[in-house]
C-alpha positions in Angstrom: 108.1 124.7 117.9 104.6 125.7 118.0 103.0 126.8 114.1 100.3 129.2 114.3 98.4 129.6 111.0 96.5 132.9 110.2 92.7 132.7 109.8 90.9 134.0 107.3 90.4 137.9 107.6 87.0 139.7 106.5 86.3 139.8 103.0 89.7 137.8 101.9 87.6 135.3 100.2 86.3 138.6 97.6 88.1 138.9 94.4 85.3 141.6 93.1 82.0 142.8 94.1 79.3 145.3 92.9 80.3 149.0 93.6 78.9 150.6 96.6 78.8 147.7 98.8 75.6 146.8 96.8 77.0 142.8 97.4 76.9 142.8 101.0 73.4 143.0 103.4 73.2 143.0 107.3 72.1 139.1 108.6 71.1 137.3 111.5 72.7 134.3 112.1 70.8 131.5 114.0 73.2 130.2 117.1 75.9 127.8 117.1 79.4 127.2 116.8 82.1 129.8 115.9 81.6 130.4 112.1 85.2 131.9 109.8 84.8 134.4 107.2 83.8 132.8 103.6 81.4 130.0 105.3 79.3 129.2 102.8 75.6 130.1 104.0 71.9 128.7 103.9 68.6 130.4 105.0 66.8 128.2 107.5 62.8 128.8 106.4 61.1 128.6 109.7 62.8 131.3 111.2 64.5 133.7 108.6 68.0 132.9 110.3 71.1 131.9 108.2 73.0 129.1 108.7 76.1 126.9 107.4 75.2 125.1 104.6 74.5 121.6 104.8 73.4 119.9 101.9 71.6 116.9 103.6 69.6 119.5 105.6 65.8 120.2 105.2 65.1 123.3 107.0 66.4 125.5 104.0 69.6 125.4 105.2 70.5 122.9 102.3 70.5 126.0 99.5 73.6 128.1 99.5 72.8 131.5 99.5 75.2 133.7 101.2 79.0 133.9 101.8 80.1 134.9 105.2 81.8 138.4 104.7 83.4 138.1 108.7 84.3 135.5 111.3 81.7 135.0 114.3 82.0 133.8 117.8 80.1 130.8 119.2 77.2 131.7 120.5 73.7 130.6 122.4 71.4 132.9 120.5 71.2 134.8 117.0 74.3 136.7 116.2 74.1 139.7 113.6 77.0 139.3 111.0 77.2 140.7 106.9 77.3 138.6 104.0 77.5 138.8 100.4 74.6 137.8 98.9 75.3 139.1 95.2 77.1 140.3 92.7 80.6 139.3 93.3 83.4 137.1 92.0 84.7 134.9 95.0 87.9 132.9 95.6 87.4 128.8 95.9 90.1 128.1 98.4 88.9 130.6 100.8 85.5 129.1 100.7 84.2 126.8 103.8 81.8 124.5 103.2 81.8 124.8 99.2 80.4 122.0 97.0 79.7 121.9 93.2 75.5 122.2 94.5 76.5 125.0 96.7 78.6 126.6 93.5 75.5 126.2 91.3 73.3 127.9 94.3 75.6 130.7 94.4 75.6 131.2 90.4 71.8 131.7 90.5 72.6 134.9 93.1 75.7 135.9 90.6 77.9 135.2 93.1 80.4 133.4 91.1 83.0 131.3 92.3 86.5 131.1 90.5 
């Protein structure tokens, strides 16, 4: 019997954000593997270009700043996704990538995780 388990969809990861989309901006992503909604997000210095997170980084990329609002393909060069960025109550277990600095991060954006 094969399982097949859903991913997560756009936005399922939101509990609340600010009114009139004020949470959400346009972003590039720099290139790389397939990324699912709610990836937890860093902002790579040199270039401008959001990332994963990785807290043992030292490009920027170790300072969560963004959630992920969608799911994005693998790719070869800089995708263009949406993120939240503030404002918003988010839900833990449909966070990727999420650790207590990453939490912290995200507080100091009001982007706080529950």
């Amino acid at each position: 019997m094969n399982i097949r388990q859903e991913p997560i969809h756009a936005g399922e990861f939101l509990l609340s954000e600010g009114a009139g989309k004020i949470s959400r901006e346009a972003i590039d992503v720099a290139a790389g593997p397939a990324l699912n909604a709610g990836q937890i997000l860093g902002l790579i210095t040199a270039t401008g270009d959001f990332a994963p997170y990785n807290p043992t980084a030292e490009d920027g990329s170790e300072n969560a700043v963004a959630i992920l609002f969608g799911p994005l393909g693998e790719s070869d060069v800089v995708r263009r996704g949406r993120a939240v960025v503030r404002l918003a109550e988010v839900s833990e277990v449909h966070l990727t990538g999420l650790d207590l600095a990453a939490e912290k991060d995200l507080a100091t954006h009001f982007v706080i995780v529950r």
